[in-house]
C-alpha positions as CSV (number, residue, x, y, z in Angstrom):
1,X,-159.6,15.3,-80.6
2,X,-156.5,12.9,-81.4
3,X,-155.7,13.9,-84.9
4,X,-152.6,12.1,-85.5
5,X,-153.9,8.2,-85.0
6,X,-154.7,7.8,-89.1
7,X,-151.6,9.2,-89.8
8,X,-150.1,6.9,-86.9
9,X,-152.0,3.9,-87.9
10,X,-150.2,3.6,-91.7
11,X,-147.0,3.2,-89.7
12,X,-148.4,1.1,-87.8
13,X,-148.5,-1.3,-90.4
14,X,-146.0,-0.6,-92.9
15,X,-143.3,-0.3,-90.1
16,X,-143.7,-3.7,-88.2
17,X,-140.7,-5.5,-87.8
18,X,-139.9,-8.9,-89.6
19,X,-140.9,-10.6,-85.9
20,X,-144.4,-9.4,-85.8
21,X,-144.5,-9.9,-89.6
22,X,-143.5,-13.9,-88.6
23,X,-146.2,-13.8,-85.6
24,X,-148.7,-13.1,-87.7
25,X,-147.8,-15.7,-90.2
26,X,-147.8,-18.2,-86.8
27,X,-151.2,-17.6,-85.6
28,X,-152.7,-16.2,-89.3
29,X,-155.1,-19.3,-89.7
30,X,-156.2,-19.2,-86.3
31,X,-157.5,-15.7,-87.1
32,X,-158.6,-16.0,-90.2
33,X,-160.3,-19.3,-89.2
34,X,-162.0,-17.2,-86.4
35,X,-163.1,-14.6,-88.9
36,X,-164.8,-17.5,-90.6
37,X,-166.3,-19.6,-88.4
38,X,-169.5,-20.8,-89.4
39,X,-170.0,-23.3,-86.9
40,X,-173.7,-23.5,-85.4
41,X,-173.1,-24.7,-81.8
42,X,-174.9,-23.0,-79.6
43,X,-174.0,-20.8,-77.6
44,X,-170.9,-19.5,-78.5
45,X,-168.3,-19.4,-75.9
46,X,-166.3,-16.3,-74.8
47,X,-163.5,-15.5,-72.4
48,X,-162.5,-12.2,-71.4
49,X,-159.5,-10.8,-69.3
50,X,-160.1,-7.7,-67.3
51,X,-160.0,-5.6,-63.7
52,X,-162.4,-3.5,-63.4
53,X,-164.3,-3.8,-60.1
54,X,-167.8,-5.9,-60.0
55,X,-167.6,-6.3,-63.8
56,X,-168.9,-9.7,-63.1
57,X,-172.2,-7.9,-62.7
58,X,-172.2,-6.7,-65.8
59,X,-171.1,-10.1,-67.1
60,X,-173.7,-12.2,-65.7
61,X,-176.3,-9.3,-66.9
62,X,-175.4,-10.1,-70.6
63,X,-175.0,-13.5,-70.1
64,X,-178.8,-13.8,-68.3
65,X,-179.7,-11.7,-71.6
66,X,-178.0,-13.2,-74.6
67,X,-178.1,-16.9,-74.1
68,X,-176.4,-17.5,-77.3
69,X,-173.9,-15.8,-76.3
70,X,-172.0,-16.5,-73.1
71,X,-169.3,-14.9,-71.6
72,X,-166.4,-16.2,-68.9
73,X,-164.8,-13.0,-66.9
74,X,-161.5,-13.8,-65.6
75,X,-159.7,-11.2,-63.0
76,X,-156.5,-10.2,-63.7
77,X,-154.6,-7.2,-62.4
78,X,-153.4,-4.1,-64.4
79,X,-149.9,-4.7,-65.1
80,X,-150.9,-8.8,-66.8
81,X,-151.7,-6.6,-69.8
82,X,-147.3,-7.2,-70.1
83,X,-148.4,-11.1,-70.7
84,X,-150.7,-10.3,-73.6
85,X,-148.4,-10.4,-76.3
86,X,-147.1,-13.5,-74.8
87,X,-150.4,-15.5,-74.7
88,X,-151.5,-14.4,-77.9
89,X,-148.1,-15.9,-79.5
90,X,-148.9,-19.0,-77.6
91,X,-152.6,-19.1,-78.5
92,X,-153.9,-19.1,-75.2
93,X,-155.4,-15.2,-74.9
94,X,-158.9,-14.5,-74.0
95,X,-161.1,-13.9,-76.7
96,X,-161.1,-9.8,-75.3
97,X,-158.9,-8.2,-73.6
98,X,-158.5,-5.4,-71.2
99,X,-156.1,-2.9,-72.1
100,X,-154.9,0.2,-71.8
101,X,-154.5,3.0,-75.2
102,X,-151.1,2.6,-74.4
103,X,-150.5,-0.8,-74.6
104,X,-153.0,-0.8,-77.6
105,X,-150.3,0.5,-80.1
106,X,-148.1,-2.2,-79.3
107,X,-150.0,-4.9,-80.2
108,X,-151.8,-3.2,-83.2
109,X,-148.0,-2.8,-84.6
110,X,-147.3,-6.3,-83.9
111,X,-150.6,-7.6,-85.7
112,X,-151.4,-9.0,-82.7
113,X,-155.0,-7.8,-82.2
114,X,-158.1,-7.6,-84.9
115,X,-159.7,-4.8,-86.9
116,X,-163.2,-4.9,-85.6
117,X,-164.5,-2.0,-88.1
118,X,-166.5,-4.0,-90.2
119,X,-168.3,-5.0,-86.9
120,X,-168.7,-1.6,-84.8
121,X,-167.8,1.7,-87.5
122,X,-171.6,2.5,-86.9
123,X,-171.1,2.8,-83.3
124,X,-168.7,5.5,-82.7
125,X,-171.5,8.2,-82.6
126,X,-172.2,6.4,-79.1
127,X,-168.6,7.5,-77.7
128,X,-167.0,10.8,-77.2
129,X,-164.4,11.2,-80.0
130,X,-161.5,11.6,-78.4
131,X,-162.1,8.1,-76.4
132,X,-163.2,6.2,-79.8
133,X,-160.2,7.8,-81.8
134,X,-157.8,5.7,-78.9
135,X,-158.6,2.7,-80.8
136,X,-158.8,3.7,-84.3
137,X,-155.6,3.6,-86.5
138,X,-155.8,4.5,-90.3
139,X,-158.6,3.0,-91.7
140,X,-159.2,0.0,-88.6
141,X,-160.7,0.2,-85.5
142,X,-158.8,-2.2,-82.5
143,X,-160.4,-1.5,-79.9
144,X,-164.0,0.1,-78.3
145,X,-163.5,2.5,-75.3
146,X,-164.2,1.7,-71.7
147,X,-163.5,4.5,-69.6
148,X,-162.1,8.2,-70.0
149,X,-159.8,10.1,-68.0
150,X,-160.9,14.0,-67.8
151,X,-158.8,16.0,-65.5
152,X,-160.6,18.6,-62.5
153,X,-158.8,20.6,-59.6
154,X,-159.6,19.1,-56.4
155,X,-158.9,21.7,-53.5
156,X,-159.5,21.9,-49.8
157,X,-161.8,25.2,-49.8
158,X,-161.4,25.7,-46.6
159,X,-157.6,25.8,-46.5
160,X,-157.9,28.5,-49.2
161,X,-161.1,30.5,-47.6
162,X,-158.3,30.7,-44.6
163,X,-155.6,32.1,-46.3
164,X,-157.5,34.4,-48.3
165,X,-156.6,33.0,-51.3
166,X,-158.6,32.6,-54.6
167,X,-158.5,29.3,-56.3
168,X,-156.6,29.8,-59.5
169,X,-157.9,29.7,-63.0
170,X,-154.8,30.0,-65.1
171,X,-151.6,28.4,-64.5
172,X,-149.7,32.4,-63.5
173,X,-152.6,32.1,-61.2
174,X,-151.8,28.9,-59.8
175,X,-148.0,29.8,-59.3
176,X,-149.2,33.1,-57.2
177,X,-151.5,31.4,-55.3
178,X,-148.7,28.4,-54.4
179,X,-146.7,31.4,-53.4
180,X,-149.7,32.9,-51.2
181,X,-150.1,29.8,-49.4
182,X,-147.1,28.9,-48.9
183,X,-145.8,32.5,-47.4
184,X,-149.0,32.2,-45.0
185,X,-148.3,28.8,-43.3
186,X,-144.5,27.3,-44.4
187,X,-146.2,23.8,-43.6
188,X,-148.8,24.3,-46.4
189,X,-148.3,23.4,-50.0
190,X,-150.4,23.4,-53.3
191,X,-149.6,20.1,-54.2
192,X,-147.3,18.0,-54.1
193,X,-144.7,16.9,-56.6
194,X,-145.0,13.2,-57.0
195,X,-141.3,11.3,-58.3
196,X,-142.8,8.0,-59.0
197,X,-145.8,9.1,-61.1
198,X,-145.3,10.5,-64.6
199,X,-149.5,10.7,-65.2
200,X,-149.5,13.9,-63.6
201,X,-146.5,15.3,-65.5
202,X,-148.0,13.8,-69.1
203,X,-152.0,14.9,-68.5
204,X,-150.4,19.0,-68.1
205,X,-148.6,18.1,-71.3
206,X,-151.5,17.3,-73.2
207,X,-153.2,20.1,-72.1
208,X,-150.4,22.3,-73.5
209,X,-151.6,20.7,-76.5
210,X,-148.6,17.7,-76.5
211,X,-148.6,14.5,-78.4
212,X,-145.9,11.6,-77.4
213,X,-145.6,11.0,-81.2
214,X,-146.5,12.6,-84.7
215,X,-145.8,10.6,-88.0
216,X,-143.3,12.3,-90.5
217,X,-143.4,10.3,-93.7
218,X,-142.6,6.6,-92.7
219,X,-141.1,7.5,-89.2
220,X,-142.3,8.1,-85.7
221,X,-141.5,11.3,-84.7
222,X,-141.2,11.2,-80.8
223,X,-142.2,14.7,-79.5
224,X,-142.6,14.3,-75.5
225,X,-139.0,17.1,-76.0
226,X,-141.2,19.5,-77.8
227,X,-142.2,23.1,-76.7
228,X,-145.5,22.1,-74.6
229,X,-143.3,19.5,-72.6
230,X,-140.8,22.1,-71.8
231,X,-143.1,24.4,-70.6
232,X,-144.8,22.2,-68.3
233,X,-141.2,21.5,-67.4
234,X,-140.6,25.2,-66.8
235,X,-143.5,25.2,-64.6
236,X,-142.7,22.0,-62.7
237,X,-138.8,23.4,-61.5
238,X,-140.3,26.6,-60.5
239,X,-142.5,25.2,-58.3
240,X,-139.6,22.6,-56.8
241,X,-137.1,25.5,-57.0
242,X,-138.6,27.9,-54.8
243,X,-140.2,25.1,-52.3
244,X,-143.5,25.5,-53.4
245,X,-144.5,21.9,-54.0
246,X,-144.3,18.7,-51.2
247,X,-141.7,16.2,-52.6
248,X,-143.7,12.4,-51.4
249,X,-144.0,9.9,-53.6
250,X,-147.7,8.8,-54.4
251,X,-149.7,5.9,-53.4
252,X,-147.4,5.7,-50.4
253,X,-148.5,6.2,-46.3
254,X,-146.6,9.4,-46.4
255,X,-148.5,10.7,-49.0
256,X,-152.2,9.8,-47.8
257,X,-150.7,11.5,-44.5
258,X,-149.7,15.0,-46.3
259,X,-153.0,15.1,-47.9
260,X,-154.7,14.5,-44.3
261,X,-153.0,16.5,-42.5
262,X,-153.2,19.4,-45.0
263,X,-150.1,19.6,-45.7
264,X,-151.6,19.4,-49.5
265,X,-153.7,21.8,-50.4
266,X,-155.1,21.0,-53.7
267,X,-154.7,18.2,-56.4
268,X,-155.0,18.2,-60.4
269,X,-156.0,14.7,-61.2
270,X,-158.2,12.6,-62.9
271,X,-161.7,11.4,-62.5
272,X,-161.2,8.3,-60.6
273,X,-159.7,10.5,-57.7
274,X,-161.9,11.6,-55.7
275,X,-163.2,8.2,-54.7
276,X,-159.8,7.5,-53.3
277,X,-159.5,10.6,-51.5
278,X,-162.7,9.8,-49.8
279,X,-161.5,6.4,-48.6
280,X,-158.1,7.6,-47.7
281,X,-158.9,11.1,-45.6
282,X,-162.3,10.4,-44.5
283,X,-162.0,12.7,-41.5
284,X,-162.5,15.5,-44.4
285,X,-165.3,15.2,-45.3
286,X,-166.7,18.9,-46.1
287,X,-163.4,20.3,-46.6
288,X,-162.8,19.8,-50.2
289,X,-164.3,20.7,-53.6
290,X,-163.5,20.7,-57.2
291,X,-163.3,23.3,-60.1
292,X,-162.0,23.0,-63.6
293,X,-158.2,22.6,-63.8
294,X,-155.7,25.8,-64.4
295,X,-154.6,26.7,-68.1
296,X,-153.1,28.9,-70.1
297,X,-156.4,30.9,-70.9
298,X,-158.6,30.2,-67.8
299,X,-161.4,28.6,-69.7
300,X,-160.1,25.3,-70.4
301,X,-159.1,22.9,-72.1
302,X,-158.9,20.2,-69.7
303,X,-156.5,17.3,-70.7
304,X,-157.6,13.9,-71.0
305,X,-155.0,10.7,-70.6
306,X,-157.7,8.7,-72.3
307,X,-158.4,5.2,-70.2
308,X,-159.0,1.7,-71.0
309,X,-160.2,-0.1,-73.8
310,X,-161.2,-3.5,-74.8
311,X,-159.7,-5.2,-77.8
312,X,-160.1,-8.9,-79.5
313,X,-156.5,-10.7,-80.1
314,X,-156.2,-12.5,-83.7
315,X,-156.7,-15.8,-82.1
316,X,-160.4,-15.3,-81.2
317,X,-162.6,-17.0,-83.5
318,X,-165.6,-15.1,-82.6
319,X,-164.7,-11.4,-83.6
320,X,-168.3,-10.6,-85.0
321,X,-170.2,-11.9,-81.0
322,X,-166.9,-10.8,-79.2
323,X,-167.8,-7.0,-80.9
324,X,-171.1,-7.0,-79.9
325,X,-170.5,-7.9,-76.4
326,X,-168.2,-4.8,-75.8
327,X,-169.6,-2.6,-77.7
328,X,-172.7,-3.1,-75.2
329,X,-170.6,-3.6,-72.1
330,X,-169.4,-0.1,-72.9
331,X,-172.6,1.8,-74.3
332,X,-175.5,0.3,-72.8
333,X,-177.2,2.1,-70.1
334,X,-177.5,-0.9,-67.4
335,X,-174.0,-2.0,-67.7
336,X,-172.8,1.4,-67.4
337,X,-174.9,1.8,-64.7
338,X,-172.5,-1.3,-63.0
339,X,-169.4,0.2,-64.4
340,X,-169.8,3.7,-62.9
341,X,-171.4,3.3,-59.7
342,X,-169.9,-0.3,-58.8
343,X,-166.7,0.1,-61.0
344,X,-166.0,3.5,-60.4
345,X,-164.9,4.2,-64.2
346,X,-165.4,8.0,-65.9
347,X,-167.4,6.5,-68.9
348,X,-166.3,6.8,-72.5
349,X,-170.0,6.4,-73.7
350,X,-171.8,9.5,-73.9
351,X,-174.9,8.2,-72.3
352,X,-172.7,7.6,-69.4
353,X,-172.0,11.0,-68.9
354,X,-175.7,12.0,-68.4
355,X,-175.8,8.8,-65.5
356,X,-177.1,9.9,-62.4
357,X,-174.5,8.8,-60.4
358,X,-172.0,11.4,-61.8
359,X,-174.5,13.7,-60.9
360,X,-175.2,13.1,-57.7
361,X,-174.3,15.6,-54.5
362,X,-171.9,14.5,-51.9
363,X,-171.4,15.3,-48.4
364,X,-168.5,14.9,-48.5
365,X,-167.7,17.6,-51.2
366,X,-169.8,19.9,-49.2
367,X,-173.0,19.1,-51.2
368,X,-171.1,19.7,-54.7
369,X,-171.9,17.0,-57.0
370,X,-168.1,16.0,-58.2
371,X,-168.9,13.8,-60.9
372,X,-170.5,16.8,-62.7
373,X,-167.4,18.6,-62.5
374,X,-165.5,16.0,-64.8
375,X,-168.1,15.7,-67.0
376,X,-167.5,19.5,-67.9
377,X,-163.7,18.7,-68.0
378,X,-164.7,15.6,-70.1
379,X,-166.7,18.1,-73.0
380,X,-163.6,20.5,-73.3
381,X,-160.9,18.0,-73.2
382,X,-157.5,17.3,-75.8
383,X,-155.7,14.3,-75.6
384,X,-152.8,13.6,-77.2
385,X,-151.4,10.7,-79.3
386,X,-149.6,7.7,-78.0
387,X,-147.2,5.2,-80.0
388,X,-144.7,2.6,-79.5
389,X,-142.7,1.7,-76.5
390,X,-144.0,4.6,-74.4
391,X,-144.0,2.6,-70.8
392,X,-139.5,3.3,-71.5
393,X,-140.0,7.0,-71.8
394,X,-142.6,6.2,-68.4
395,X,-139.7,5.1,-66.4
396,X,-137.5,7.3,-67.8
397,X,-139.3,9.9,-66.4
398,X,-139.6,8.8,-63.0
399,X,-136.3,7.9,-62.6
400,X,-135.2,11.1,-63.6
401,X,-138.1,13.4,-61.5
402,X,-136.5,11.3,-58.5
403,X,-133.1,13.0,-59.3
404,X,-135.0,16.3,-59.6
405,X,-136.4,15.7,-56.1
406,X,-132.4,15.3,-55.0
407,X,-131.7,17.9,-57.0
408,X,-128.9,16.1,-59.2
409,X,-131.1,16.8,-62.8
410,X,-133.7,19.6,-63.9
411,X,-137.0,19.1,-65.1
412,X,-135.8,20.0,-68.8
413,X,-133.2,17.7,-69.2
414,X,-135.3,14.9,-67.4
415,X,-137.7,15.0,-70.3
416,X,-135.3,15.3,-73.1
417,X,-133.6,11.8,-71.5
418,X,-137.0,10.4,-71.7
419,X,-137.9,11.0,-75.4
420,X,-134.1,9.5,-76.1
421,X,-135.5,6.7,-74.3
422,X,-138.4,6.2,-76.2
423,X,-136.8,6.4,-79.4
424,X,-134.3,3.9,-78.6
425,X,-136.5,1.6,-77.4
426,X,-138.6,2.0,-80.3
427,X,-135.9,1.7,-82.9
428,X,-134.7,-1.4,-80.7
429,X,-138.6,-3.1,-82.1
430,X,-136.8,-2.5,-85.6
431,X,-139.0,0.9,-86.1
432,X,-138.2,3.9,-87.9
433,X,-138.0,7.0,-85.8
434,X,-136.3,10.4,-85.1
């Protein structure tokens, strides 16, 4: 569970900086007109930015259901959520919006999105708690929870049946079975160690129980330098330092062809994974399977990078219809039906995790059914808390793990660079914090 976001919410609000104090001012009676309205028109008319594959369906489900209610999907990509705060200032943001936990804080500091407690605090028993508590700050709620992000250890089984090697429950496990493999075929590693993406470094830092920030008094403590970072850290240059790891970056041809080629033996991810590994090494099918990740004790906990979320910007005039619309986009059983098996999103609704398709065998995964694996993960998961400005600390970090890779910089001193980062760029917003 997130225990810091009440304490993170009341400085939230009592640090937000004389612009988002003005911005509110701006667009205050277009909120509290939309909190308001009483008009009787029917139907009442929403618009609502998002990415998730074959949404639409879901969409077009409510809108066939709830004609006084009607809702206009519009595609956008991922990184647009950077033109929310934009289009809100201007007035021209959908009535709910797509976003990431991340990106959340941001615009619940700048007052830019609604408190939608009044309209869905009796609903939170439908979520898991970590994912509802990604939207909750202090008393408010900003946001209801779309997806989750559970981590699992995908590995090819029969790399490791060859080698003699038993897939590793704790992390001194892990590093003796890198060095196992590794000795037995020089072309074989147990991952690979992936410069431009810091989700892999931060999901192993929650796990060590980490949080990007804590709240001391009326300042945001940044805390991705603490002890659990630098022992993921530790973990991380002993692995690059004695060769054990593949330096590729992700998402990139050379990586797909390591991971075909089996160069990669195994990878710690999240749920949303194994889909891709299936569309990108389909020659394997049979070859892989999935466990619980490594940790300290061997019996969990898995980490959780929590996922997306959908919020209302104070420009909406339709809070109250705009609430019940994602509250049953995100809970009820048909449209996470669409969501999981169309959208391919690890739900944050606990009836999602009972769906069948997460429970269904694979070929592919030599007749395991993966899904179920991350629904484990997803019942004995942490998740640390976010705050402002973390995307700077996000670059930070990959800039510096590219040095690491050339090795010109160390894991350890990568990281502490990054909290710097962070708390410059939040002090830079006219925040307090240490």
């Amino acid at each position: 569970m997130n225990t810091n976001y009440g304490k993170i919410a009341k400085v939230s609000i009592a640090l937000a900086s004389a612009t988002a104090m003005l911005l509110v001012s701006g667009c205050g009676s277009s909120a509290a007109g939309g909190n308001d309205d009483s008009s009787s028109s029917s139907p009442v008319k929403l618009t609502f930015s998002g990415w998730v594959p074959h949404i639409e369906d879901a969409v077009d489900l409510w809108n066939e259901e709830n004609p006084d209610i009607q809702v206009e999907f519009k595609r956008i990509a991922n990184d647009a959520m950077k033109n929310y705060s934009s289009q809100i200032e201007a007035g021209v943001a959908s009535d709910i919006l797509q976003v990431s936990g991340d990106a959340l804080v941001d615009l619940v500091i700048e007052q830019q999105v609604q408190d939608i407690s009044k309209y869905v605090n009796d609903k939170s028993s439908l979520f898991t708690e970590s994912d509802w508590q990604s939207g909750v700050f202090g008393d408010g709620v900003y946001g209801v929870p779309q997806d989750s992000c559970p981590t699992a250890l995908m590995y090819r089984k029969d790399i490791f049946e060859q080698y003699g090697v038993s897939v590793p429950k704790t992390w001194d496990e892990y590093l003796d079975a890198a060095r196992k493999l590794h000795s037995a075929n020089p072309d074989v590693y147990i991952t690979a160690f992936t410069p431009n993406e810091a989700s892999l470094f931060i999901q192993d830092f929650y796990q060590e129980g980490g949080t990007l920030y804590d709240v001391d008094g009326d300042t945001w403590k940044v805390m991705l330098d603490s002890g659990a970072s630098q022992t993921v850290a530790d973990r991380y240059q002993t692995l690059i330092d004695e060769g054990l790891v593949k330096i590729v970056d992700m998402w990139t041809p050379d990586f797909w062809s390591a991971v075909n080629d089996g160069t990669i033996a195994s990878f710690n991810y999240q749920a949303w994974f194994p889909v891709l590994i299936e569309e990108n090494a389909p020659d394997l099918s049979g070859k892989w399977a999935v466990t619980q990740s490594p940790s300290d004790s061997g019996n969990g906990p898995s980490s959780n990078v929590g996922g997306g979320l959908n919020t209302i910007p104070v420009t909406s005039k339709h809070p109250e219809e705009a609430s019940e619309f994602i509250t049953w986009l995100n809970s009820d059983e048909k449209a996470l039906d669409i969501l999981i098996e169309k959208g391919g999103l690890f739900p944050a609704a606990k009836a999602g995790l009972e769906n069948e398709t997460l429970n269904k065998t694979s070929d592919y995964w030599g007749g395991q059914a993966p899904g179920a694996e991350f629904v484990k993960a997803a019942k004995n998961a942490v998740k640390g808390s976010t705050g402002p400005q973390v995307d700077a600390g996000f670059t930070a970090l990959k800039d510096g793990f590219a040095k690491v890779a050339n090795k010109q910089d160390t894991m350890g001193n990568v990281v502490t660079k990054a909290a710097d980062a962070m708390r410059k760029a939040a002090s830079d917003k006219g925040l307090s914090v240490k």
